[in-house]
N, C-alpha and C positions, 0 to 999 in steps of 0.2 A: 419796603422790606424785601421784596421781589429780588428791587436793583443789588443787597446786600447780599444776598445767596447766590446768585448770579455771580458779582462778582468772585466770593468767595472757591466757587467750584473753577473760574478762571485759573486763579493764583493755585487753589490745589493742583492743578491741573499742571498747571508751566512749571512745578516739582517735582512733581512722580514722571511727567512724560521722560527728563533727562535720566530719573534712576531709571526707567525699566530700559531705558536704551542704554546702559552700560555695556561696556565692553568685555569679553571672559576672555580671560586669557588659557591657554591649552599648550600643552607640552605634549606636543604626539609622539616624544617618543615612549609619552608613560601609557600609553595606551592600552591598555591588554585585548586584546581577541574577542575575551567576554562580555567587556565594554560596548566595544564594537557591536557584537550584534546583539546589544542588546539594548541599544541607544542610550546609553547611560550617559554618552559626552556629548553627542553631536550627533548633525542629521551626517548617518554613511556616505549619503551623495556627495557632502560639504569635504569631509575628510578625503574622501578617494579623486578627488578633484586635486585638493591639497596635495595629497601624496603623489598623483600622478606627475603634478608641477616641480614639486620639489627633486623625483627621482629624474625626471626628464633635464630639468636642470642640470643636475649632474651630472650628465650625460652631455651637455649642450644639445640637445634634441630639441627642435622647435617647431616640429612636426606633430599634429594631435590629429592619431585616427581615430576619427568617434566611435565606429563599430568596436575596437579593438579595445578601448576606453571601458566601454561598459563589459567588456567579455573578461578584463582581466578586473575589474573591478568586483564582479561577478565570483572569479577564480578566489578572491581575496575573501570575499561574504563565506564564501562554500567553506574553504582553510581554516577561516574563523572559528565556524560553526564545528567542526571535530579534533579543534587540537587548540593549545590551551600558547601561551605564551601571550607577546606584545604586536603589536599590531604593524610595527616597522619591519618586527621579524617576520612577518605572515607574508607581506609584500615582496620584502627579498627572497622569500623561501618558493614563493610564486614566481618570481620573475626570475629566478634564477633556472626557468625550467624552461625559459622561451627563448 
């Protein structure tokens, strides 16, 4: 009987581990501000990592200051936090000031 439950929590087990690791797909440019800090999509650290690569990219920039990383990442949370919009525009509205 043992072996029957056993294996049973096996096979449950090799189902649900593929659902819970699905994939979420994210459209950051829907992102708004409030989202943001307010964790509703993603961990911030994930996204501001993302955005930094993506705008850098556009740039052909292939240089990452770390100190600079977290200060304007920083600049982005603070933005967020008093003014309302999407979270691409908080970025450029921040980096447009450096």
């Amino acid at each position: 009987m043992r072996f029957k439950g056993t294996l049973c929590g096996v096979l449950l087990a090799s189902v649900i581990a593929p659902l819970a690791q699905a994939q979420t797909t994210i459209d950051v440019a829907k992102i708004s501000c409030e989202q943001f800090v307010l964790l509703q999509v993603s961990d911030p650290d994930y996204l501001a990592i993302w955005l930094s690569g993506f705008y850098n990219g556009k740039r052909n920039n292939t240089v990452v200051e770390i100190q600079k990383f977290k200060e304007n990442a920083q600049e982005v949370k603070r933005y967020c936090l008093y003014n309302k919009g999407s979270l691409m525009e908080a970025v450029e509205k921040v980096m447009a000031t450096k």
